[in-house]
C-alpha positions as CSV (number, residue, x, y, z in Angstrom):
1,X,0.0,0.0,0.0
2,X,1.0,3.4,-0.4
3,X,0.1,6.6,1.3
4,X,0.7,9.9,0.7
5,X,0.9,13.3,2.6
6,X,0.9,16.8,1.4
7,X,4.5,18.4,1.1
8,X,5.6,21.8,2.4
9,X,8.0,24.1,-0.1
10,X,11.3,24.1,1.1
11,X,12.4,27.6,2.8
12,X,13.7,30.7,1.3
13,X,16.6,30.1,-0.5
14,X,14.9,27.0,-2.2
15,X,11.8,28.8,-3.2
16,X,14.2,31.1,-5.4
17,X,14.6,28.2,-7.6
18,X,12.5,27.7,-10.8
19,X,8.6,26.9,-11.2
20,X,10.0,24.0,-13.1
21,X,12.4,22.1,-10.2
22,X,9.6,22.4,-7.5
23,X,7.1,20.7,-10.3
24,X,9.7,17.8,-11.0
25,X,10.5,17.3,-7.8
26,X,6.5,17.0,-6.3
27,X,6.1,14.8,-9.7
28,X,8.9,12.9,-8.3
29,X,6.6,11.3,-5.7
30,X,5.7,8.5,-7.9
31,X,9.1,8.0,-8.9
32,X,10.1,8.1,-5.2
33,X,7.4,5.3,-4.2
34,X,8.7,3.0,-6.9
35,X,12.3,3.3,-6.0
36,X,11.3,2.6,-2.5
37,X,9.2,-0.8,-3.5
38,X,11.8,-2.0,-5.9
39,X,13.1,-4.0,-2.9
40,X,10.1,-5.6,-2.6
41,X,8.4,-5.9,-6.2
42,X,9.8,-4.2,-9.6
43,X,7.0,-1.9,-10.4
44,X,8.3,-0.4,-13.9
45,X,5.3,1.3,-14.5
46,X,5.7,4.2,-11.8
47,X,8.8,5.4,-13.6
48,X,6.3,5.6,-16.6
49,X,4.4,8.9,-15.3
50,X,3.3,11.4,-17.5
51,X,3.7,13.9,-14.3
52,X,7.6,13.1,-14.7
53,X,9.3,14.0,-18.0
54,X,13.1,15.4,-17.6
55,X,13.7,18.5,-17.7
56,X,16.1,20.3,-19.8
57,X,18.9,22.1,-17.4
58,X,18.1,20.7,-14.1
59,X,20.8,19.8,-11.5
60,X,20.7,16.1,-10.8
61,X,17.9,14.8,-8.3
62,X,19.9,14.0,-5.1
63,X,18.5,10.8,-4.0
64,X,19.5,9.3,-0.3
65,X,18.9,5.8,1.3
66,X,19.0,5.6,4.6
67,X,18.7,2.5,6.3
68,X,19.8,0.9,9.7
69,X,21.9,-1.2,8.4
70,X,23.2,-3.1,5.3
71,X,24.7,-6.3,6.4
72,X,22.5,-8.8,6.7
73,X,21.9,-10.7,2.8
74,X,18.7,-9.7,2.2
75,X,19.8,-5.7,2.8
76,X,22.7,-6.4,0.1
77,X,19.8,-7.7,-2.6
78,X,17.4,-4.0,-1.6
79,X,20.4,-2.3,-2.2
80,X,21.3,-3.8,-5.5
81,X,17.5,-3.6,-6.5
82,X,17.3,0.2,-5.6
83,X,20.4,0.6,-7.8
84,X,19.0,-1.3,-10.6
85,X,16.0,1.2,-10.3
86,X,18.0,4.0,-10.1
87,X,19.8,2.8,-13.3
88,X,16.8,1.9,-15.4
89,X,15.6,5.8,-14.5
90,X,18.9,6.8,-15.9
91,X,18.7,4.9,-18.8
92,X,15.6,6.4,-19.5
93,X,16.8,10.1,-19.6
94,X,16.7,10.8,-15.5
95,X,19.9,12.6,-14.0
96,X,19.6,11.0,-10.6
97,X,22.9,11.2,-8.0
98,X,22.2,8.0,-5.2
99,X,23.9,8.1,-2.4
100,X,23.5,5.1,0.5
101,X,23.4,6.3,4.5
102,X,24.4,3.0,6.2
103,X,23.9,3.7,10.2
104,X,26.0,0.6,11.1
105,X,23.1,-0.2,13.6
106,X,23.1,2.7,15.3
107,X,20.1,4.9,16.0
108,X,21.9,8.0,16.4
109,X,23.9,7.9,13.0
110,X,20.5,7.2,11.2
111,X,19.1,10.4,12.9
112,X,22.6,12.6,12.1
113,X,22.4,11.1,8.3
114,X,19.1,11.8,7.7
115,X,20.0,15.7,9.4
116,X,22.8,15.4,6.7
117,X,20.9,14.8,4.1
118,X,18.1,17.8,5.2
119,X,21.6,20.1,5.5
120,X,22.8,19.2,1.6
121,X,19.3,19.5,0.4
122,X,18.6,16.2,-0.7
123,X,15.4,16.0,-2.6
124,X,14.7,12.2,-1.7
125,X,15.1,10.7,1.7
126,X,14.1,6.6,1.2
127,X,13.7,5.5,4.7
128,X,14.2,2.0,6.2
129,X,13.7,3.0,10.0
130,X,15.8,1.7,12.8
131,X,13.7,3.1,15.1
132,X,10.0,3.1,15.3
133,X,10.1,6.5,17.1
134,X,13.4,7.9,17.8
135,X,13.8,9.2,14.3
136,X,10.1,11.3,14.2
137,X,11.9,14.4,14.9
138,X,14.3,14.2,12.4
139,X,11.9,12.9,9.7
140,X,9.5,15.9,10.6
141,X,12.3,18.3,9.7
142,X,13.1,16.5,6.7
143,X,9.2,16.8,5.7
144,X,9.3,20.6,7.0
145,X,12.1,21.1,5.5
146,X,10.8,20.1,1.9
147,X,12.4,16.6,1.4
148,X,10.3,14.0,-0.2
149,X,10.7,11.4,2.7
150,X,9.4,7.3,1.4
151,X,9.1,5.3,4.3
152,X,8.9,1.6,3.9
153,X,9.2,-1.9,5.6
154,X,10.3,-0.7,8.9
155,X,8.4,2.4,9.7
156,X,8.2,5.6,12.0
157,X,5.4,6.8,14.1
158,X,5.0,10.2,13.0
159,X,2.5,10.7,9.7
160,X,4.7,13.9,8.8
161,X,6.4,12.2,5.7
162,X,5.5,12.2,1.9
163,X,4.6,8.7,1.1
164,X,4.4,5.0,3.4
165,X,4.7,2.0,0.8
166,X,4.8,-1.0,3.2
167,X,2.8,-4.6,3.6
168,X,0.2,-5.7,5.9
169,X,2.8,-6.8,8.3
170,X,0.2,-7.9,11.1
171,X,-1.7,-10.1,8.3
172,X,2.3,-11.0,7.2
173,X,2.3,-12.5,11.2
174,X,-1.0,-14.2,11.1
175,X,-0.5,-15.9,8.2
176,X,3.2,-17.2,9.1
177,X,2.4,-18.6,12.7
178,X,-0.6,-20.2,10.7
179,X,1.2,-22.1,8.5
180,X,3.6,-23.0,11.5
181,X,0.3,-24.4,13.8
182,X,-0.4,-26.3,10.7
183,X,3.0,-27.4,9.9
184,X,3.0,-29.1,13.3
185,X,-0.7,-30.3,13.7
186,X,-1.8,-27.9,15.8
187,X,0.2,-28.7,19.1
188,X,3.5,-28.6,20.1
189,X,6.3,-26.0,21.3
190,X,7.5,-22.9,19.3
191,X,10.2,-20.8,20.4
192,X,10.1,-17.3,18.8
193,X,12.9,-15.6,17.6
194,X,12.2,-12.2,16.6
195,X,13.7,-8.8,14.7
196,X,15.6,-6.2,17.1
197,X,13.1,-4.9,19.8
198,X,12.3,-1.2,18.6
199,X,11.8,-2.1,15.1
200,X,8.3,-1.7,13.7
201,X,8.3,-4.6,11.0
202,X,9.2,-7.2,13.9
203,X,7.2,-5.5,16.3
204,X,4.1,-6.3,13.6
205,X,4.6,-9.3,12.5
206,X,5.0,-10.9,16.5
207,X,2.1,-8.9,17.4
208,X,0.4,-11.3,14.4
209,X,1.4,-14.3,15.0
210,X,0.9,-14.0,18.7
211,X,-2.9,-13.3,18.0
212,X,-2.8,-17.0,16.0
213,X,-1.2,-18.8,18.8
214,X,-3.2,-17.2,21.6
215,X,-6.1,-18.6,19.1
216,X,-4.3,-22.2,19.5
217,X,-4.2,-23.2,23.2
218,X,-2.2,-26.4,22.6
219,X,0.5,-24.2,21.3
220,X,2.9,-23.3,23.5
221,X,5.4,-20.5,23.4
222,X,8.5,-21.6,25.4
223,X,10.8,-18.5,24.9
224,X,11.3,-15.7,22.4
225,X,14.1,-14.0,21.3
């Protein structure tokens, strides 16, 4: 799903920039959203927008990802499908300059990089959220500030951001710890090993699967993780 929110013009000194660079950056919503999802499905047809021809003399779109981390396998494969993106939008006529913010784990860098990226006037922020509310204050001055800010599979509480494109991770939960009380006929010990504790996609999907097990009395939890 994706949602959106209205964005605010950036302050003063951006204003004095053409009609034309606020129009392709607000058309660059669309583009934003598919970049974001490309780790999850290749939706071509975003980058496909009438709203979002080139236009003739622009500096390049400054684009920044910044995620908690980028060690674990299946971070490696977003990364390389966000570039791919990014390269099949420069293919096509786009002048796009990517940059990744990799916090290392670490709350704090993600809230200085994303501060970073608000001080160099990034257009895009793509979010992947080590926090589910540590970063709200930083992310509202990104959205204040005029950065497009896409938020997707671990989110942030605050609604002040452009665009949410995430799954139904609650219904992700309930559907997993089904197939596991099938899987084992209905009975027998689970221990659960979940996601980091502050992070919102973990936080979801246990929330879930614990309504499915509380549903199954002769399933018993003996530990989580």
């Amino acid at each position: 799903s994706v949602n959106s929110a209205s964005r605010p013009e950036r302050g003063s000194t951006i204003v004095d920039k053409t009609l034309d660079r606020r129009r392709f950056v607000v058309g660059s919503a669309a583009l934003t959203a598919a970049v974001a999802v490309a780790s999850q499905t290749r939706l071509s047809a975003f980058a496909q927008d009438e709203n979002w021809p080139p236009v003739e003399g622009l500096p390049p779109l400054k684009v920044g990802w910044s995620t908690i981390y980028t060690t674990p396998s299946w971070m490696t494969e977003t990364q390389n499908e966000i570039e791919a993106e990014v390269q099949r939008l420069v293919d096509m006529g786009a002048t796009i300059d990517f940059q990744v913010f990799d916090a290392n784990g670490d709350t704090a860098t993600q809230i200085a990089q994303i501060q970073t990226m608000i001080d160099q006037e990034y257009d895009i922020c793509l979010l992947i959220a080590g926090s589910a509310t540590a970063l709200d204050q930083v992310v509202e001055s990104a959205h204040a500030a005029g950065v497009i800010v896409v938020n997707w599979d671990s989110l942030v509480s605050t609604d002040q951001l452009t665009s949410i494109v995430n799954t139904d991770q609650i219904k992700w939960g309930n559907m997993t710890a089904q197939w596991l009380v099938d899987a084992i006929g209905g009975s027998g010990p689970i221990l659960a090993i979940n996601g980091p504790a502050g992070i919102s996609v973990s936080e979801a999907r246990w929330a879930g699967a614990k309504e499915i097990f509380d549903a199954n009395p002769d399933v018993e939890i003996v530990g989580t993780a």
